[in-house]
N, C-alpha and C positions, 0 to 999 in steps of 0.2 A: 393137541388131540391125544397123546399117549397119556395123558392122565385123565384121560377120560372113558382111556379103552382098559384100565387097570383091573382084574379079576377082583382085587380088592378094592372098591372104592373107596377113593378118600375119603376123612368124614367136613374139610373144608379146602378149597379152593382160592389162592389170593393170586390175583396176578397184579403186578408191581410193573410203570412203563415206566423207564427213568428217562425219560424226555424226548421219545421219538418224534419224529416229525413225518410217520407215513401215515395210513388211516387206519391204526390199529383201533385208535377207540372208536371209531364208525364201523369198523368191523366184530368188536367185541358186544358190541350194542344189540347189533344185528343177528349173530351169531352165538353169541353166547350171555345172552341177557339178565341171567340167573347169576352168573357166578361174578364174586367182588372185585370191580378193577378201582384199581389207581392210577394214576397220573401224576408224578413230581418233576420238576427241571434236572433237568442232568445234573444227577450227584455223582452218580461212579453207580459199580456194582455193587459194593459193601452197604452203601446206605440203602440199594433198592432190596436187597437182603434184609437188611435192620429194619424196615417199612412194613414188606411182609410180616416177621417176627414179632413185631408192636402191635400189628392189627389182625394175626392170626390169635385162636382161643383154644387151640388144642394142645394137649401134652405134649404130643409128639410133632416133630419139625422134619421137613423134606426141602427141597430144592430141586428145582430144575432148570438149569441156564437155556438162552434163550435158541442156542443151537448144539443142544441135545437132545436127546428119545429115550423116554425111559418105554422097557420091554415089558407086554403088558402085566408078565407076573411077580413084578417090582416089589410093589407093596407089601402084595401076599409071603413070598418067599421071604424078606425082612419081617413081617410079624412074627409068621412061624416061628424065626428063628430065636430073635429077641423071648418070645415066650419058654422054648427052650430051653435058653442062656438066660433064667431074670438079674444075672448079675450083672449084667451087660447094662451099657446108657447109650451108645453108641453104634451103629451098622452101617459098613458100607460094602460094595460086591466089588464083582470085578466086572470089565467094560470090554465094547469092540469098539476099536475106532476106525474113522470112516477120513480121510484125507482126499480132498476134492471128488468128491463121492465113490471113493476104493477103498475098500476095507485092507487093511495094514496091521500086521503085526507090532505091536508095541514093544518097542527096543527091551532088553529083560532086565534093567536096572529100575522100567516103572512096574515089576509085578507085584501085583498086593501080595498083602500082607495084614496079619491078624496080630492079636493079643497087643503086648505091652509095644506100639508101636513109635516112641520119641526119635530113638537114634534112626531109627528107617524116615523119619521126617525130616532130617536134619539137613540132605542133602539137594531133596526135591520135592515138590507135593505131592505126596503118599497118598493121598486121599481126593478124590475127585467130587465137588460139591454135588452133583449130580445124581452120586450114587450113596449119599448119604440118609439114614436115618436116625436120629436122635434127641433125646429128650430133653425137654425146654429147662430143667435145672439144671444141666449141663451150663448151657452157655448163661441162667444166673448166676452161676460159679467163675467161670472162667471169661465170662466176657463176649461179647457180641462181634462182627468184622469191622476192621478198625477203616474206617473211613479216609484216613489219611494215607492209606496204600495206594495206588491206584491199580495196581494189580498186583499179586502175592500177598492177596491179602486174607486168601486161603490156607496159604502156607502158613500162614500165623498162627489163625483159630487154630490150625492143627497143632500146633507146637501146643498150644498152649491146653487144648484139651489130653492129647497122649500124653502132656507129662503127670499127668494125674487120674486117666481113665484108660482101661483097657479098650479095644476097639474088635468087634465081629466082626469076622469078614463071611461074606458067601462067595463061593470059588466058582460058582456060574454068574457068567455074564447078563447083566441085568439093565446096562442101557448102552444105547449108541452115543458115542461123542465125538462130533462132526469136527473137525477142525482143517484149516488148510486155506482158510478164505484171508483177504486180504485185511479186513476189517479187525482181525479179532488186535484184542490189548495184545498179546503176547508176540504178535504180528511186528509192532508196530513200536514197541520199545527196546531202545539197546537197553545193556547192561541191566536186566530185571534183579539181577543178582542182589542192589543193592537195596531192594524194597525187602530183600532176606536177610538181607546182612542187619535191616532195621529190624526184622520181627524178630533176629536170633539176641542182638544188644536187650532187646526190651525182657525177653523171657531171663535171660540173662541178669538183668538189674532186680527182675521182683528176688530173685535170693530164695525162691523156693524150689528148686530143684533139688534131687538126692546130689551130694556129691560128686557120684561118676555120670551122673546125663549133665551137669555144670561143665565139668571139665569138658565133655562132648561136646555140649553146644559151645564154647569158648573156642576148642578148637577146629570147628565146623565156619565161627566166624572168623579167623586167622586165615584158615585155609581160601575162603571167599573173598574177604578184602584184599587179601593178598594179589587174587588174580585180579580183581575189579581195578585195583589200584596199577598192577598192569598196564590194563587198557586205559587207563584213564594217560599213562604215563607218554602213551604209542599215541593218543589223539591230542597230545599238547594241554590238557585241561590243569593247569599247573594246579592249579587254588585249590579245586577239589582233591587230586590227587594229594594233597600236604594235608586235609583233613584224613583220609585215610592210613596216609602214615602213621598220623599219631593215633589214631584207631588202632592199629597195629603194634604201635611202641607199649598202648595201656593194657591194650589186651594181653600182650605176651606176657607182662611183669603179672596184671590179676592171676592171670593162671598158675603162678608160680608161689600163691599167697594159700 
């Protein structure tokens, strides 16, 4: 319903179900009969992204996961801005989030951030898909969410679009992002660390980074496998833990090259 209470209407609508089993498409039928649904078997979230994206026909790309609210002058305050800034490909705001329905201050290592934002990605996702707006040559460039994540696979597209594009921010909060329920992915898996430590290897291997964000991200994966490896050490997972090692032995030497 928040994108349909938007002061700016969008100019198209996709909603993407990646394989629920309640009565959402008896409800979409009913209730919102106009606008495009899908239905695919459970992919993940990346492909239900990638779904919309292939069957969306506008320039401009938005997202909104399935438990958050964008505020209704979402749209409008990102065009303004973009128009403003035409250098810009990219906009995201800033958020309130909502923890079992109470609003929460967000610890201050997530506060946005603007301009050349790589090394601010490095550590956590900087960016909330949610409050995202940007344009579809972007991700012809840099590549779509990588399906094989199953989660932090946000983290990725971000790495890999700040290392090559500035990013706007708007420093009002522009959607609600509910989290705290039992369900969500990030709920529900340990050690997520290590679906980062694959999107930092990968950004890492294309060899296109300046120099000093290489070194960053090299040492951003040293510092993560390190601790992943850790834990892996404390719950007896030998096999894996001895892939990490050497994750660590090659990493250390690359960096020294």
């Amino acid at each position: 319903m928040s994108v349909l209470a938007q002061t700016c209407p969008p100019f198209e609508i996709i909603v993407i179900d990646d394989g629920s089993t309640d009565d959402t498409a008896q409800m979409m039928e009913q209730e919102f009969p106009a606008i495009p649904y899908h239905h695919q078997e459970n992919q993940g979230v990346s492909q239900a992204r990638n779904t919309g994206i292939l069957k969306s026909t506008g320039d401009w790309l938005a997202f909104l996961d399935s438990d958050d609210e964008w505020l209704p002058d979402k749209l409008n305050q990102q065009t303004l801005a973009l128009l403003s800034n035409p250098t810009f490909k990219v906009c995201h705001t800033e958020e309130i989030w909502i923890r079992n329905q109470v609003r929460i201050n967000p610890p201050r290592h997530y506060a946005k951030q603007g301009g050349w934002l790589f090394k601010a990605c490095l550590p956590l996702c900087a960016i909330s898909p949610s409050t995202v707006l940007l344009h579809r040559s972007i991700l012809t460039d840099v590549g779509v969410f990588d399906p094989q994540l199953p989660v932090c696979e946000d983290y990725d597209l971000w790495l890999r679009i700040s290392a090559k594009y500035p990013v706007l921010l708007i420093e009002d909060a522009q959607i609600k992002k509910h989290g705290g329920h039992a369900d969500q992915l990030s709920q529900s898996l340990w050690g997520m660390d290590r679906f980062r430590i694959q999107g930092l290897e990968k950004i890492i291997l294309t060899e296109q980074l300046s120099e000093e964000n290489q070194h960053a991200a090299i040492q951003m994966l040293l510092k993560k496998a390190d601790i992943y490896l850790k834990g892996l050490n404390k719950r007896g997972k030998l096999t894996e833990a001895a892939y990490y090692q050497d994750l660590l032995t090659r990493y250390a030497v690359y960096d020294r090259h």
